[in-house]
MIPA-575956 format. One record per residue: z, x, y of N, C-alpha, C in turn. Coordinates in steps of 0.05 Angstrom, whole numbers, padded with zeros to 5 digits, always signed. Layout:
// residues N
ZXYZXYZXY/...
END
This chain:
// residues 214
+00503-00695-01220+00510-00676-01241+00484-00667-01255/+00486-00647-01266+00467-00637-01279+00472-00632-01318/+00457-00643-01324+00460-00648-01353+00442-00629-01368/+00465-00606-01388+00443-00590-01404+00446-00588-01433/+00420-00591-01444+00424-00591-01472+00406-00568-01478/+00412-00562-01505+00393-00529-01512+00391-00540-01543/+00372-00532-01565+00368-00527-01592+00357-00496-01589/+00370-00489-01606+00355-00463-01614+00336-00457-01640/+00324-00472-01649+00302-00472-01670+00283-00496-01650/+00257-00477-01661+00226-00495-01660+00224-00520-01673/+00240-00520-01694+00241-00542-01708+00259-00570-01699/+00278-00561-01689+00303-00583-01668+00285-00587-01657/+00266-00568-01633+00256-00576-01612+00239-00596-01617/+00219-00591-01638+00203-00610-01641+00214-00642-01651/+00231-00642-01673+00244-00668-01675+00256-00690-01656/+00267-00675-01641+00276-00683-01607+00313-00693-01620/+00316-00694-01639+00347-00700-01650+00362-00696-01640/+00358-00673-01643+00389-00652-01631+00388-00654-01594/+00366-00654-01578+00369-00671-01554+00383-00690-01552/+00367-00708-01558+00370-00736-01562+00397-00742-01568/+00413-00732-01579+00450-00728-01585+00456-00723-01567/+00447-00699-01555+00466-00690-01535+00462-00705-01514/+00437-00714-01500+00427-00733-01472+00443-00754-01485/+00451-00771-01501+00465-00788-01508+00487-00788-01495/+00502-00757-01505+00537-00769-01511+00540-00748-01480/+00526-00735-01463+00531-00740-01432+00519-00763-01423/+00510-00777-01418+00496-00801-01411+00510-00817-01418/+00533-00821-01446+00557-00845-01438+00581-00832-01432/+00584-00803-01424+00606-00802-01416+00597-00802-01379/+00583-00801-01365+00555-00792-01343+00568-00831-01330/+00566-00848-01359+00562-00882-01344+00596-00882-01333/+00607-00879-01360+00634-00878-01358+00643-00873-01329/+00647-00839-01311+00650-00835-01290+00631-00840-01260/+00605-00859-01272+00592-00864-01246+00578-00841-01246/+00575-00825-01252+00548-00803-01247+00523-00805-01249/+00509-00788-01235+00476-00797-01232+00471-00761-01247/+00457-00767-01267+00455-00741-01280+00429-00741-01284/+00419-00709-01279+00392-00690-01277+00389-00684-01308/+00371-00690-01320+00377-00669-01345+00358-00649-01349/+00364-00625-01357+00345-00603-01363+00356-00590-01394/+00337-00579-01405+00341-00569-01437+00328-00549-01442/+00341-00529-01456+00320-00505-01466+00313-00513-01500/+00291-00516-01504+00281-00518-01533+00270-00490-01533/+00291-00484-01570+00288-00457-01584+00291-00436-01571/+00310-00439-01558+00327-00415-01543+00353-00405-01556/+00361-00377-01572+00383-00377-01581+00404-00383-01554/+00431-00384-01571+00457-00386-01560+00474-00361-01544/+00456-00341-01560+00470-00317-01542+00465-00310-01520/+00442-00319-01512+00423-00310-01495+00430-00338-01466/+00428-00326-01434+00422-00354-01414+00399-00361-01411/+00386-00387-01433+00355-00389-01423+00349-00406-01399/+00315-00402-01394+00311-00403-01365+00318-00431-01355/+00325-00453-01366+00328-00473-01352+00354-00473-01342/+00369-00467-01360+00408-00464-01352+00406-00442-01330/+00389-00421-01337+00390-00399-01313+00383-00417-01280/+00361-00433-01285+00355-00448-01252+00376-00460-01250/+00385-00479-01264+00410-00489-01262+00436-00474-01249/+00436-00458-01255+00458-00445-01249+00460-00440-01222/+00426-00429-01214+00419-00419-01180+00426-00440-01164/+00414-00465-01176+00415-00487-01165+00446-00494-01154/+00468-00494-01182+00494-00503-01173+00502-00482-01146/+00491-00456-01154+00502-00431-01128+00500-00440-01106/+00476-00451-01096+00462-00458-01079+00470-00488-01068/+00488-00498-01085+00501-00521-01076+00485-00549-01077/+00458-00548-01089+00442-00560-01101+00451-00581-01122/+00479-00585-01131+00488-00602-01159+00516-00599-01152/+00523-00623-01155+00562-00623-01161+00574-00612-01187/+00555-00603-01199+00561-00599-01228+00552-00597-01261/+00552-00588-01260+00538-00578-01301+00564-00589-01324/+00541-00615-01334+00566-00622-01362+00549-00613-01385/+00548-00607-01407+00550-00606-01436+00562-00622-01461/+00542-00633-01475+00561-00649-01492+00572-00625-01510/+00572-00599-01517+00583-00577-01534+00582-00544-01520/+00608-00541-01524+00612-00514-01521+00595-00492-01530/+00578-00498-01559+00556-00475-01568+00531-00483-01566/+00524-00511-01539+00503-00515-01530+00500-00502-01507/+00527-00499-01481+00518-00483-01462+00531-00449-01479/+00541-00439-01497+00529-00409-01508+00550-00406-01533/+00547-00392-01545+00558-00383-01569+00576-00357-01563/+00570-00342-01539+00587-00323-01529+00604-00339-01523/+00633-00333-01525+00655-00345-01514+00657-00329-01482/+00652-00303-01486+00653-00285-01457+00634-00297-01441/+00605-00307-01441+00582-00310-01428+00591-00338-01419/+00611-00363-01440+00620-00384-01424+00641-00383-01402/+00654-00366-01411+00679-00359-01385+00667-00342-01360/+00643-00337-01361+00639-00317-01342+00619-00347-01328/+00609-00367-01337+00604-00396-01329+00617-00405-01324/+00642-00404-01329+00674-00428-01316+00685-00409-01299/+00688-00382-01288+00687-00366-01275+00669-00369-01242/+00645-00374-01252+00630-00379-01231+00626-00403-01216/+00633-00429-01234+00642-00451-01226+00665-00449-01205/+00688-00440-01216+00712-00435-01197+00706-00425-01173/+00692-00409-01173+00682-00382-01149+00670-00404-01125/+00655-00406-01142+00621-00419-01124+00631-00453-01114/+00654-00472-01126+00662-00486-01129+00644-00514-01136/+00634-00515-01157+00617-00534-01170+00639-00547-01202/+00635-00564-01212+00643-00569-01232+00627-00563-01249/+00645-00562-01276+00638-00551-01306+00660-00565-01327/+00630-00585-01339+00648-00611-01356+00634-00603-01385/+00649-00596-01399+00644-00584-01436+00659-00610-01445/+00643-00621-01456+00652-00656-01469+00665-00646-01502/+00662-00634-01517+00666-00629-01546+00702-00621-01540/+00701-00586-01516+00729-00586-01518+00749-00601-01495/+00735-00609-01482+00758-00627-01457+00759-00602-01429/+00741-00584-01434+00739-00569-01402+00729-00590-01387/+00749-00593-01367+00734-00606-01346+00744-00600-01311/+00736-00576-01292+00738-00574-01276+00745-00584-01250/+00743-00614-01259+00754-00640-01243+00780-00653-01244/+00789-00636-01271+00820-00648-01275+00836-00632-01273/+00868-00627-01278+00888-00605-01287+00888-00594-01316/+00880-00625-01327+00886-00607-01355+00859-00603-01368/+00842-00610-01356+00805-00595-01360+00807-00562-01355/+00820-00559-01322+00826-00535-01312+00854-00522-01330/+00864-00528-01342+00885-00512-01369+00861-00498-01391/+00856-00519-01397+00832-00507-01419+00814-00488-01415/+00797-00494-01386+00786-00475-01381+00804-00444-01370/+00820-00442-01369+00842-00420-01358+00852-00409-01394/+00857-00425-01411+00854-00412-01430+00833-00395-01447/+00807-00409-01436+00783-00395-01459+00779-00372-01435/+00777-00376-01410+00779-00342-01400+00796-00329-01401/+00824-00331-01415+00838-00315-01418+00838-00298-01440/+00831-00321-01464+00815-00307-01492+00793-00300-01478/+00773-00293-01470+00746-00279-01461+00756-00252-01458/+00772-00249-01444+00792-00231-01427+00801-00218-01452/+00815-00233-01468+00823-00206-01498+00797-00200-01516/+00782-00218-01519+00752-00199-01527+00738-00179-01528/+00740-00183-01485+00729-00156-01473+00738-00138-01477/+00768-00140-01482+00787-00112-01481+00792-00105-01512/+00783-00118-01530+00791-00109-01564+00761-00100-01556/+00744-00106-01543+00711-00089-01556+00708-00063-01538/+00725-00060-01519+00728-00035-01498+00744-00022-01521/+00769-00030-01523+00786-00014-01552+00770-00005-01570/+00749-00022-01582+00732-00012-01613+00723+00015-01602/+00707+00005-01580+00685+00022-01572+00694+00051-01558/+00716+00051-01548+00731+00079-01545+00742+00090-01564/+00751+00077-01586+00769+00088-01613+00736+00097-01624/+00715+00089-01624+00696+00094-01649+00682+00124-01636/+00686+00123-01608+00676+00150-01586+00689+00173-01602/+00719+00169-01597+00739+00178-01601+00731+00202-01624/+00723+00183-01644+00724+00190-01668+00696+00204-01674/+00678+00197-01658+00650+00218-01656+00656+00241-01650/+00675+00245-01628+00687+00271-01620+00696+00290-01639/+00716+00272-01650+00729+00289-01673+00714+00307-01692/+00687+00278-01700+00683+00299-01721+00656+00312-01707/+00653+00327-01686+00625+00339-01674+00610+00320-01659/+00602+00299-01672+00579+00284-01665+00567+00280-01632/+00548+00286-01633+00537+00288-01602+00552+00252-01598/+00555+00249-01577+00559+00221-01549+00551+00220-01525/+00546+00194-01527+00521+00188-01506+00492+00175-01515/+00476+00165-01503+00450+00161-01505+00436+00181-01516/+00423+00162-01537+00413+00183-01554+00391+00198-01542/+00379+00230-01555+00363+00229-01541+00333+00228-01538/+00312+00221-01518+00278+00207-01531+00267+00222-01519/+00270+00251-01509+00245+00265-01505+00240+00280-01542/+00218+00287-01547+00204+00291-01578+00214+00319-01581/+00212+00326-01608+00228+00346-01621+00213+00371-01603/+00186+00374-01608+00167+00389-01584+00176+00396-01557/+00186+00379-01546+00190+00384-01521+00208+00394-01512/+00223+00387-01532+00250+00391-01533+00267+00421-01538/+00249+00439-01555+00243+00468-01570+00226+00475-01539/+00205+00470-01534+00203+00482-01511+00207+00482-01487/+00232+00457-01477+00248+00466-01458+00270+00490-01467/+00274+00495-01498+00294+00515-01492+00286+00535-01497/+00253+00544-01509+00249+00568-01502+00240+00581-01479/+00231+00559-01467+00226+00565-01433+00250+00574-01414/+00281+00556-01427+00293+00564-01413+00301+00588-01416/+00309+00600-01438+00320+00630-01449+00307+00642-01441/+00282+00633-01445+00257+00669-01431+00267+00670-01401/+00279+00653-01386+00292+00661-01357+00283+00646-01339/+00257+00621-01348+00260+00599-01326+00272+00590-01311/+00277+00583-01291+00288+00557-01278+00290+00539-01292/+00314+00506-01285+00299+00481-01295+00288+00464-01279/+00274+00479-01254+00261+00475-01242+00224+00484-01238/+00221+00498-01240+00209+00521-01264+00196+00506-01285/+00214+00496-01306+00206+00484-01324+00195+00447-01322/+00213+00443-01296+00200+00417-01293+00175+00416-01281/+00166+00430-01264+00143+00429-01244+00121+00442-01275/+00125+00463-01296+00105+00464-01319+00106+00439-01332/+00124+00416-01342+00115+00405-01363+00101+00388-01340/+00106+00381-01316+00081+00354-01295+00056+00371-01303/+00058+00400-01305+00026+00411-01294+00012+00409-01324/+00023+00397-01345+00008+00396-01371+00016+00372-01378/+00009+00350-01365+00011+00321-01367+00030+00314-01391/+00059+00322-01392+00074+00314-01404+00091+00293-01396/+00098+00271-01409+00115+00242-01395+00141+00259-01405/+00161+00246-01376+00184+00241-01388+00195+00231-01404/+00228+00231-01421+00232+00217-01436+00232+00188-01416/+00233+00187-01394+00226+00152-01380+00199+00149-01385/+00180+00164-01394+00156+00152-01392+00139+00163-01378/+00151+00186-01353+00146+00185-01322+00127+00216-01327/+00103+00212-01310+00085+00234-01305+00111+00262-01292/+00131+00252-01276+00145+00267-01254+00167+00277-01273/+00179+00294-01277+00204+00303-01281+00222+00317-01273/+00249+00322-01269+00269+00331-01251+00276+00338-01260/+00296+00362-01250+00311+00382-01253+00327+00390-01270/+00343+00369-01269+00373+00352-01278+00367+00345-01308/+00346+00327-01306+00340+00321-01342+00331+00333-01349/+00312+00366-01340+00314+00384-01368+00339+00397-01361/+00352+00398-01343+00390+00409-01356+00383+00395-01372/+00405+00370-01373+00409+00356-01394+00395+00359-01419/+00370+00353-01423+00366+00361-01451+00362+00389-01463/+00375+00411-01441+00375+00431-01449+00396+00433-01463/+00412+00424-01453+00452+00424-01452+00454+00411-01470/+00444+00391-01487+00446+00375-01502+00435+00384-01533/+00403+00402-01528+00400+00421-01551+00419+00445-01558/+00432+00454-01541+00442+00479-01548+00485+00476-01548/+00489+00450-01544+00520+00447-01547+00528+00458-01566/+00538+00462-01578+00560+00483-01598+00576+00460-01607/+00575+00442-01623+00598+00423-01636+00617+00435-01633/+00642+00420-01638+00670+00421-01636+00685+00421-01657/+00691+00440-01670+00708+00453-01701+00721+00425-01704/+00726+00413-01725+00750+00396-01730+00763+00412-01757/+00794+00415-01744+00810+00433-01767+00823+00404-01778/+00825+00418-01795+00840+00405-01825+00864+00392-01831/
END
């Protein structure tokens, strides 16, 4: 098995505490079932984030390299509840175990595998209340005018003279082959520019909002 612990302050890391707990309380649950456990740790890595040691770990379990990843706490392998189910997810898939000691997930049992079938099912209503927010709040940009979509990063400059270039009767083709020949970057950054994205930020300067009546 493979044993992971994480702190996310410089300061845990350095104390070694908050390790040191967790290598503990897998290491007597590790004697308990006879396991021979690996341990790896990210020091001062937040929780939201997969840092790089859990990330090899993970390749590793893919790869069939480990019978398994335990945790002595659920907000040691992440604080995303979605980012852990999409880990007990890939456990199932890839068929490795996944032992969370704090809540009783344990991929080796039925009622480990209950638990874990419940927190992806809450993951599962997460995703879909933040798909809900995030279409209701669209929704509502609509209503009242507001441009949607990616905002946009070519400069106010460039932007005025893609649309007087275009009205005087350019192409936006035309216009892309002029701003390469006067070393202008794209909004990517890019020496090259295409066609399509001065549409777009043409189309995007000159939209006509959408009346909202009363």
């Amino acid at each position: 098995m493979l044993g992971y612990s994480r702190v996310s302050t410089d300061e845990q890391a350095n104390s070694r505490n908050g390790l040191e707990a967790q290598r503990h309380a897998i290491d007597t649950d590790a004697d308990r079932r006879g396991w021979t456990v690996e341990h790896r740790a990210d020091e001062g890595v937040s929780g939201k984030v997969i840092g790089p040691e859990l990330l090899d770990m993970l390749q590793l379990l893919a790869s069939g390299q480990a019978d398994g990843l335990v945790v002595a706490k659920l907000d040691r392998l992440s604080r995303s509840i979605v980012n852990a189910a999409n880990i007990i997810e890939s456990a199932q898939q890839q068929g490795w175990s996944l032992v969370v000691l704090d809540l009783g997930v344990d991929l080796t049992t039925a009622a480990g595998r209950m638990v874990a079938h419940n927190m992806m099912s809450f993951a599962q209503y997460e995703r879909e209340l933040i798909s809900e927010r995030t279409k209701a709040g669209l929704a509502a940009k609509k209503r009242r005018g507001e441009p949607v979509g990616r905002p946009r990063l070519a400069k106010p400059g460039v932007v005025r003279r893609i649309v007087m270039d275009r009205d005087a009767g350019l192409s936006f083709a035309q216009i892309a082959r002029s701003l390469e020949a006067e070393d202008i970057l794209s909004p990517a950054g890019r020496p090259t520019w295409q066609a399509s994205t001065v549409r777009r930020i043409y189309n995007a300067a000159t939209a006509v909002p959408v009346a909202v009546s009363a």
